[in-house]
C-alpha positions as MATLAB code, in Angstrom:
seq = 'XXXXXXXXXXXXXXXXXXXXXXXXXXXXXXXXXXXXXXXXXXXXXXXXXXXXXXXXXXXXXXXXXXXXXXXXXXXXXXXXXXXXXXXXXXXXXXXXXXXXXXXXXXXXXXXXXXXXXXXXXXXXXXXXXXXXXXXXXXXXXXXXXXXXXXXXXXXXXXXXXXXXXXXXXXXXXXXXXXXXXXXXXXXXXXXXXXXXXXXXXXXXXXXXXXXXXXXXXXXXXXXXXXXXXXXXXXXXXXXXXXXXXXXXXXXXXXXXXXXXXXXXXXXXXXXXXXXXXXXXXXXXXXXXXXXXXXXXXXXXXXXXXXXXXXXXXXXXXXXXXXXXXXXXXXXXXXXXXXXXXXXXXXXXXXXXXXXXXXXXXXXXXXXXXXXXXXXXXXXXXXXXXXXXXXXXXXXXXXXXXXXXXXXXXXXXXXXXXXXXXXXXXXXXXXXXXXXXXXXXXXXXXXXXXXXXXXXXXXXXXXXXXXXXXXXXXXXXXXXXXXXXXXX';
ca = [
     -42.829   20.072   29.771;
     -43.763   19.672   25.911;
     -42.377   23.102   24.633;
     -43.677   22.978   21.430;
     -47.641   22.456   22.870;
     -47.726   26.065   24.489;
     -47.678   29.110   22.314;
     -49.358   31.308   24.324;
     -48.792   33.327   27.709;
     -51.896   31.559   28.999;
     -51.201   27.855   28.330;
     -47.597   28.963   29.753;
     -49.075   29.764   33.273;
     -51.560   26.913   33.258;
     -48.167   24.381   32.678;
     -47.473   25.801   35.690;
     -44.014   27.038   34.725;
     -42.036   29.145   36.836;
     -39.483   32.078   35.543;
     -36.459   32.740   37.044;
     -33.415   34.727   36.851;
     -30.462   33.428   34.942;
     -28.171   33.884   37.680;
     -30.570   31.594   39.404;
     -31.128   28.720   36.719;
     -27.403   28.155   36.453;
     -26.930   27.890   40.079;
     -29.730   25.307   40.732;
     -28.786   23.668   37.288;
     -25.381   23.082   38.993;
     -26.490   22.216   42.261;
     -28.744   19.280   40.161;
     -25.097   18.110   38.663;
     -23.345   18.333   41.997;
     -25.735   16.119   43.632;
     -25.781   13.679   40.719;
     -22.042   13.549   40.520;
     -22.226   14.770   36.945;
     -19.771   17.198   35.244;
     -20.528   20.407   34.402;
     -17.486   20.828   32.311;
     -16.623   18.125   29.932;
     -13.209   18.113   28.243;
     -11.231   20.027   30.302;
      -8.260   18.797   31.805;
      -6.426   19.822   34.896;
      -8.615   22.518   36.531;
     -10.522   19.665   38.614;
      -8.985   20.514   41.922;
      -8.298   24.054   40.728;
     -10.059   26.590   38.108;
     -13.158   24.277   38.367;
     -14.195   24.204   41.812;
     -13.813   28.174   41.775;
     -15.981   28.417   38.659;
     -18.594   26.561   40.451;
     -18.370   28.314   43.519;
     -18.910   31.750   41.590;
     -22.160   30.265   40.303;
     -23.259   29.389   43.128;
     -22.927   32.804   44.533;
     -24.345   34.207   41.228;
     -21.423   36.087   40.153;
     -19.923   37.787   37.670;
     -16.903   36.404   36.881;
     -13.356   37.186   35.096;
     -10.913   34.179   34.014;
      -7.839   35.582   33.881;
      -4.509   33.751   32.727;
      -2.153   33.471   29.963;
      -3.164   32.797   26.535;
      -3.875   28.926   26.010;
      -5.801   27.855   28.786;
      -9.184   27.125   28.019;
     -10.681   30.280   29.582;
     -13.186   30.902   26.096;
     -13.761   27.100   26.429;
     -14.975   27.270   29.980;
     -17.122   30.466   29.353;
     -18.560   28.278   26.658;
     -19.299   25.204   28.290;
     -21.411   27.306   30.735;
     -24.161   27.026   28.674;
     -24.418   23.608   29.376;
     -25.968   24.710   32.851;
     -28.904   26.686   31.170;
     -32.542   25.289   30.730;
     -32.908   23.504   27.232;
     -35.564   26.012   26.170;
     -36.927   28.805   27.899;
     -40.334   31.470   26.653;
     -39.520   34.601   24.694;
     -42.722   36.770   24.059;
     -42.172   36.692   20.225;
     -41.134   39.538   18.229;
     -38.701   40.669   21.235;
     -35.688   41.827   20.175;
     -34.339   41.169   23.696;
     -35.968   37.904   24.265;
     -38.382   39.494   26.860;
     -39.715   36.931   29.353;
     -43.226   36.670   29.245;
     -43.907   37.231   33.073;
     -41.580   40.078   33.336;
     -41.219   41.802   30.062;
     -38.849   45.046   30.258;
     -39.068   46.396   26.847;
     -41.736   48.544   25.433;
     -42.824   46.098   22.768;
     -43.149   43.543   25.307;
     -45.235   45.419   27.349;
     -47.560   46.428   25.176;
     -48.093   43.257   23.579;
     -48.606   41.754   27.070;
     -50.891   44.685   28.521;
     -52.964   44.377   24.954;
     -53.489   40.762   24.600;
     -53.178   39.250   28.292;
     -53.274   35.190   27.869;
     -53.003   35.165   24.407;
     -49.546   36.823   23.938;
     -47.719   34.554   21.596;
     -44.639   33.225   22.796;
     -42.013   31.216   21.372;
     -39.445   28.956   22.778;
     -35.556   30.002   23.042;
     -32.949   26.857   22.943;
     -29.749   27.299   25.353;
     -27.391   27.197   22.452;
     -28.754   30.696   21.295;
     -28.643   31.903   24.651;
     -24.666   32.896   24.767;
     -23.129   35.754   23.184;
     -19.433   36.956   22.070;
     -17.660   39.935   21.820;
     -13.809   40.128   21.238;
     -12.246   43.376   22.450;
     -10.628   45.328   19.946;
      -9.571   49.253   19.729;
     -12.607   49.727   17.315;
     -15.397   48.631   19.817;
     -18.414   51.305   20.359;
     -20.841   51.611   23.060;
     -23.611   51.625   20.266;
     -21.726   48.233   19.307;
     -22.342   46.966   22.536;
     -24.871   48.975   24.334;
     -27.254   50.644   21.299;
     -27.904   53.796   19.610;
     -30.442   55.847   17.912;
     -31.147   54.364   14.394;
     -32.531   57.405   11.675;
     -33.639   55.026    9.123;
     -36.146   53.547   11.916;
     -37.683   57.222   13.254;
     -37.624   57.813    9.180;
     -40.523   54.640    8.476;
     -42.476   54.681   11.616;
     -42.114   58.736   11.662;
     -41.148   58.970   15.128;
     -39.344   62.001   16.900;
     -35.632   61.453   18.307;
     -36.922   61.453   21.373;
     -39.437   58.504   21.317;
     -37.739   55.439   22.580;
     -38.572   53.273   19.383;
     -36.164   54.646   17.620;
     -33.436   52.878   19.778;
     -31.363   49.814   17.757;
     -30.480   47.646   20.367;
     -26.871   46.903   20.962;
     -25.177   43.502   21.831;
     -25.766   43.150   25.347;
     -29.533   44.312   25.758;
     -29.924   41.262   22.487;
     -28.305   38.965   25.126;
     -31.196   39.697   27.903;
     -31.251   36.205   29.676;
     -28.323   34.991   28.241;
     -24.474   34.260   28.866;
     -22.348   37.179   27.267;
     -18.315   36.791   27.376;
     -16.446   40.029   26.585;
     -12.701   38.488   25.678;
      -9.435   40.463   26.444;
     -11.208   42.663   28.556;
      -8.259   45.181   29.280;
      -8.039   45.979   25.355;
     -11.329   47.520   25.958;
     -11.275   51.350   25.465;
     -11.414   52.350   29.096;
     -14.745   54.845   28.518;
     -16.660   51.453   27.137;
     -15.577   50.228   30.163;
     -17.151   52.731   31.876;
     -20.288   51.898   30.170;
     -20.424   48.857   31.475;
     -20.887   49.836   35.254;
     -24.446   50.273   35.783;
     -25.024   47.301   33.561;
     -23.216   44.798   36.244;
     -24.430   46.368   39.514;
     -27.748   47.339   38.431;
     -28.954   45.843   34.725;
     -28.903   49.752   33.815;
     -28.538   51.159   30.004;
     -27.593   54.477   28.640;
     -28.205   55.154   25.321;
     -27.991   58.656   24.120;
     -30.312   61.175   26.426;
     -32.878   58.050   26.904;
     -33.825   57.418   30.277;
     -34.096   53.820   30.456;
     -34.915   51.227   32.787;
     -34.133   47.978   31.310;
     -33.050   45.450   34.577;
     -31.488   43.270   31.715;
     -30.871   39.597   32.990;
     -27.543   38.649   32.310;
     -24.594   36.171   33.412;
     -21.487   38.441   32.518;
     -18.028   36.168   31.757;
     -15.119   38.027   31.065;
     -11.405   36.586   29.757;
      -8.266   38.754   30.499;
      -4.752   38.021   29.680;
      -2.308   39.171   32.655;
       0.389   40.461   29.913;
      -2.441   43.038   28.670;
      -2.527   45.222   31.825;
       1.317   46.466   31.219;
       1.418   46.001   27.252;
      -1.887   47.542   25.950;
      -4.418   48.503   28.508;
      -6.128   47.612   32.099;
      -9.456   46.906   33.758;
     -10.605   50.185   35.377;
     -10.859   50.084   39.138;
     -14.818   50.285   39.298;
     -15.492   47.737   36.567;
     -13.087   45.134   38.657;
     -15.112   46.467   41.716;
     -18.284   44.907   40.472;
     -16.967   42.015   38.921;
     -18.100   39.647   41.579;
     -15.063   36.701   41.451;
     -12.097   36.616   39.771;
     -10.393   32.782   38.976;
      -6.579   32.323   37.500;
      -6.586   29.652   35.294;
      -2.823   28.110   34.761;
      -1.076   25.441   32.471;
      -0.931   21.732   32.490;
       1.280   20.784   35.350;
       2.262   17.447   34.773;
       2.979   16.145   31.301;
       0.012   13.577   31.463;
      -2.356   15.893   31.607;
      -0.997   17.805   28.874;
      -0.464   14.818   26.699;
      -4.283   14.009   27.276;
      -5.486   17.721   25.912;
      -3.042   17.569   23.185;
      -5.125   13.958   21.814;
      -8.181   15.719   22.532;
      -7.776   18.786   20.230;
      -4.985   17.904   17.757;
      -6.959   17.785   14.155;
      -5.802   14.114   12.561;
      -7.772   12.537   10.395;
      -8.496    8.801   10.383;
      -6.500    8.187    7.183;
      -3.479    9.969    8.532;
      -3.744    7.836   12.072;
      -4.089    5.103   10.180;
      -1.060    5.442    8.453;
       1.433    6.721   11.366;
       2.053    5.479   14.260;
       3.291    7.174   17.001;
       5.033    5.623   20.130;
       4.060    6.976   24.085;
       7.836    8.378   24.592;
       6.983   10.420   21.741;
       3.902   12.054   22.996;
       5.558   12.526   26.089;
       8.687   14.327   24.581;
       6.269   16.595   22.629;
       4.526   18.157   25.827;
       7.658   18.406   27.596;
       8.638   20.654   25.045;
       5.963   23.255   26.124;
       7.063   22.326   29.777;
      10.678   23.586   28.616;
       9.801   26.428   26.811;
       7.836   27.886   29.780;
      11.000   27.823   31.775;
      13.395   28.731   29.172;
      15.799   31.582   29.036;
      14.938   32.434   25.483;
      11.700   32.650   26.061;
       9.123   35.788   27.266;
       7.413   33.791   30.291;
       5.333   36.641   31.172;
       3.862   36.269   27.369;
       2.959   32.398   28.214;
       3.595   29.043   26.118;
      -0.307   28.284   24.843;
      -1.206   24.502   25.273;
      -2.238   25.034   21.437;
       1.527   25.130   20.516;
       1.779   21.021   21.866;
      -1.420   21.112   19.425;
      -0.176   22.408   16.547;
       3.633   20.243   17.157;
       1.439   17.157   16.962;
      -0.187   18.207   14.021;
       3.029   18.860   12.635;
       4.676   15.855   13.612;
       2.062   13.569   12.359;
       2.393   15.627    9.011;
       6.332   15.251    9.112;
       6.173   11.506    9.288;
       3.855   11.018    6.853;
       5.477   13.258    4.277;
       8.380   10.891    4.746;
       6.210    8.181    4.522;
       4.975    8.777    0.864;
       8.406   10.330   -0.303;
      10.228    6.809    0.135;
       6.960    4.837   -0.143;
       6.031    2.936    3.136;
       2.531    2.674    3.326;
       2.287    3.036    6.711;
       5.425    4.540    9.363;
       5.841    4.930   13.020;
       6.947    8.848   14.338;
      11.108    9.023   14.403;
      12.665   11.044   16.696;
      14.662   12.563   13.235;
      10.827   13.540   12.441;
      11.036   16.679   15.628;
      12.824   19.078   13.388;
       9.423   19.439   11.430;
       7.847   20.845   15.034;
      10.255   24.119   14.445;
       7.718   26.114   12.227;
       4.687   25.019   15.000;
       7.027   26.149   18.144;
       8.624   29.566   16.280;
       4.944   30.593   15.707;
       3.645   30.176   19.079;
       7.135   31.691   21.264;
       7.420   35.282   22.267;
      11.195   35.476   22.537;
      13.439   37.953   24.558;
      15.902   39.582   23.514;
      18.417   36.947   24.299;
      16.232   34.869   22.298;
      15.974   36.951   19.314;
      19.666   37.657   19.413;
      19.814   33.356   18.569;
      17.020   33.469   16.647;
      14.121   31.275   16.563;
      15.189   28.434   14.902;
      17.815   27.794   17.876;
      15.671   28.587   20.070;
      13.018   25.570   18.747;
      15.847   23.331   18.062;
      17.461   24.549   21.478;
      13.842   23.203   23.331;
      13.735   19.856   21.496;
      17.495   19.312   23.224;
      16.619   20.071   26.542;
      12.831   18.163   26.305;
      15.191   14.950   25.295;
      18.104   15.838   27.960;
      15.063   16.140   30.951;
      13.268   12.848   29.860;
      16.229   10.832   29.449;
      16.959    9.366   33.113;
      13.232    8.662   33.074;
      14.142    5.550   30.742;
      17.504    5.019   30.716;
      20.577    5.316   34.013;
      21.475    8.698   34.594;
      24.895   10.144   33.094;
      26.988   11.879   35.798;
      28.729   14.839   34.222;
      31.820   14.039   36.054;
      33.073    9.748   36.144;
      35.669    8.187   38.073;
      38.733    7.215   35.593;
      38.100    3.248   36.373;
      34.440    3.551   36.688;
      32.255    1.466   34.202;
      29.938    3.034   32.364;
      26.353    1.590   31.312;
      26.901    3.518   27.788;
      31.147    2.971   27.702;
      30.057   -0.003   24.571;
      28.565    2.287   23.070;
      30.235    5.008   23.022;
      33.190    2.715   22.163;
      31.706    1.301   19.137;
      31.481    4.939   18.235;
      34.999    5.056   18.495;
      36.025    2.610   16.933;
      34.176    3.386   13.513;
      33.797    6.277   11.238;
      30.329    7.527   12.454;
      26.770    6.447   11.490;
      24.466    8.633    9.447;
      20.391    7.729    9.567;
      18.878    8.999    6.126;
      15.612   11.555    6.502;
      13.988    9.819    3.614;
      14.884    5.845    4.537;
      12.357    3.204    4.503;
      11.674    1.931    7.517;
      13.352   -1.028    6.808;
      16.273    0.193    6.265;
      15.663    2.785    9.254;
      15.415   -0.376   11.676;
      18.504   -2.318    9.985;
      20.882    0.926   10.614;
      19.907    1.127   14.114;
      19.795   -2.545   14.499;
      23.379   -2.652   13.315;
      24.216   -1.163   16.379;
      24.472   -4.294   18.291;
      25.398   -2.346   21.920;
      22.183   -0.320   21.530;
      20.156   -3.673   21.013;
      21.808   -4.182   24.594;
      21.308   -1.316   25.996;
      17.001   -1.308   25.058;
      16.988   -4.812   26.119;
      18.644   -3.905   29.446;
      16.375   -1.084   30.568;
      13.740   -1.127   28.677;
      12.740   -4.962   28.062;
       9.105   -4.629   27.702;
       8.932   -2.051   25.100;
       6.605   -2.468   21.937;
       8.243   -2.884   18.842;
       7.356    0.380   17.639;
       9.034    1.749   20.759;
      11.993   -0.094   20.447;
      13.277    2.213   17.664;
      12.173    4.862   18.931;
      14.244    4.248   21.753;
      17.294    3.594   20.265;
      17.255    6.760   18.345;
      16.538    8.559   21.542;
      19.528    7.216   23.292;
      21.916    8.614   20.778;
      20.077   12.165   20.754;
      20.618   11.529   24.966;
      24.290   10.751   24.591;
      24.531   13.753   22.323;
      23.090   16.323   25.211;
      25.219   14.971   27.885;
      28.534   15.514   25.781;
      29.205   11.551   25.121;
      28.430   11.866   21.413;
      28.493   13.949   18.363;
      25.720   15.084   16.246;
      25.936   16.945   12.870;
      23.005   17.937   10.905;
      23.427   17.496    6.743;
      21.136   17.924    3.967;
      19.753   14.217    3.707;
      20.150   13.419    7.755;
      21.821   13.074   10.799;
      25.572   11.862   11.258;
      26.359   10.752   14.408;
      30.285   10.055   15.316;
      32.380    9.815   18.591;
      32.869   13.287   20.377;
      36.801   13.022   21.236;
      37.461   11.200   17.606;
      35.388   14.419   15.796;
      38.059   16.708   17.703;
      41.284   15.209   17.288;
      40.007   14.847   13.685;
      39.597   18.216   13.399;
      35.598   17.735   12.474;
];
């Protein structure tokens, strides 16, 4: 159908177009993409065999729904992407202030114009990205915010009484008539707006003032809650969760892979920064298993969550770190050190809700404290395992090592050296060299180093090495020889 050919009710019903209920059009919309084995929810990652089937299944039942989880995962995003399901353009009898459909018009205007001029109504056409609406909860939301309320200055021009219903300003959710409308952080909404909402969801029901009105409003109602919210600042009252017709969890990336993929997906690098670091797999891997860490650490409020934007905003960071280095000792292009993770600690501190254990360390351990166990938990995934307890006579895969620790003073790697002379300290290290080649033979270049560094950091967290943290770098030195030198 050629939209922008009809402009009136007439032509409308002689295209032979159908209305139907919004509730409806997403359902068979979906059922289309089902069928043609095409996604309804591009870009998210993780939820296929979970949060996604349920969403669909709620549509298909034309339900209201609620995503609740933990702050971070993608429950706006999904809301959003429902749009995608709605008809390109739909007809709006123009003039409407709530996009009254032409063959079932529920507002006075409407019906008047309709009942006036039959056929030759005007209409106009209404694209699906105007069809979704957005309302954060906060303390200061009013019903007339949401619902409506009698305006004075209108009854002042036309000269109408209070108690004509043309003196009604329309609120948020009768504008959204036909559309998608997502209330976020539902249980910081003031329970008596709440309230309001009740004969909206079961029966498309306003109240406004003393006005009895009947306005069967036409509406696909997506809510976001955050489990913390119903101890911490509020709840969902009993009868609004009674007509809320399915309720999904969403949850966090469980594997690191899938995490790693949303991470690339949102992070905000530009081309000239990508261009100019490089930044190895093991890297990218270590970053997300931070989050994975801090969701299971001791310091940290679990209940509160770990958002997926705090891998975001590390990558950002750790892009920014390396290239910072980059132009302070004048490479024009670097590859991500694993020195370059202590600029994360301002992205993770920002994004933690700590306990009081936590706070008692303070936040900086706490970050730095993450970054240890990330590396200790990814280490036997590239190198042997290091028992915590060794037979006297046993050999050791890292007893070279740690010998040529021994045997020298320590070994310091500068936070502003050229990579050249990044790669020659490292590469000066001739048991590491044997170590990488060992275990790790098919390793890019870029890798390599990144690998070597990452062994030492290992050897640090299982108690085989020492690491001390000065203004210009890192010193690492043999644990036993730090001791008995009284370092």
């Amino acid at each position: 159908m050629n939209f922008k050919d009809i402009k009136t009710f007439g032509e409308l019903k002689k295209a032979g177009y159908k209305s139907r209920s919004i509730k409806d059009e997403l359902r068979e919309n979906l059922i289309t993409n089902i069928k043609n084995k095409k996604k309804s929810f591009e870009g998210i990652h993780g939820y296929e065999n979970s949060v996604i089937p349920e969403l669909e299944r709620a549509i298909l039942s034309r339900h209201n729904i609620n995503l609740l989880g933990l702050r971070g995962q993608a429950k706006t995003r999904l809301a959003r992407l429902m749009v995608n399901l709605l008809d390109e353009y739909i007809p709006v009898v123009e003039g409407s202030e709530i996009n009254d459909d032409p063959f079932n018009p529920i507002s006075r205007y409407a019906k008047e114009k309709v009942m006036a001029q039959g056929d030759d109504t005007p209409i106009t056409w209404l694209h699906r990205d105007q069809r979704f609406a957005e309302k954060l909860a906060t303390p200061d939301v009013t019903i007339a915010d949401l619902i409506g309320d009698v305006d004075p200055i209108k009854a002042a021009n036309l000269k109408l009484s209070y108690a004509d219903d043309r003196v009604i300003h329309y609120g948020m959710i009768p504008r959204a008539n036909r559309s998608i409308f997502v209330i976020n952080e539902l249980p910081d909404l003031q329970a008596r707006i709440q309230v309001a909402l009740f004969n909206i969801l079961q029966e498309g029901d306003i109240q406004i003032r003393g006005f009895k009105l009947r306005l069967p409003l036409d509406l696909q109602f997506v809510f976001t809650a955050n489990p913390e919210d119903y101890t911490n600042r509020g709840s969902i009252v009993t009868p609004l969760k009674d007509r809320i017709g399915s309720q999904i969890l969403t949850h966090y990336p469980e594997d690191v892979s899938t995490a790693k993929t949303i991470t690339m997906q949102e992070a905000d690098t530009g081309s000239d920064q990508s261009k100019r670091v490089s930044v190895p797999e093991i890297a990218k891997d270590l970053l997300e298993q931070i989050s994975f860490e801090a969701r299971h650490s001791e310091y940290v409020d679990v209940k509160s969550g770990v958002s997926a934007r705090m891998s975001i905003t590390a990558y950002e960071n750790l892009l920014s770190t390396a290239e910072h280095r980059a132009l302070r000792s004048g490479d024009t292009t670097t590859t991500v050190r694993l020195s370059d993770f202590t600029g994360l600690i301002p992205a993770i501190t920002g994004k933690i809700e700590l306990v009081y254990e936590g706070e008692q360390e303070g936040a900086d351990f706490v970050a730095n404290n993450l970054i240890e166990s990330a590396i200790q938990s990814l280490f036997p995934d590239f190198f042997p395992k290091i028992e915590k307890l060794e037979k006297p006579n046993d050999v050791g895969p890292y007893d070279e090592l740690i010998h040529w620790f021994f045997e020298g003073s320590g070994f310091e790697l500068l936070d502003d050296s050229t990579d050249t002379e990044y790669r020659e300290l490292l590469d000066s290290i001739e048991p590491l060299e044997d170590l990488i080649q060992k275990y790790q033979p098919e390793v890019s270049q870029e890798e390599r180093y990144f690998l070597k560094e990452f062994v030492l950091w290992g050897l640090v967290q299982f108690k085989k090495l020492s690491k001390y943290r000065f203004t210009k770098g890192l010193q690492f030195k043999d644990l036993y020889g730090s001791y008995i030198s009284g370092l």
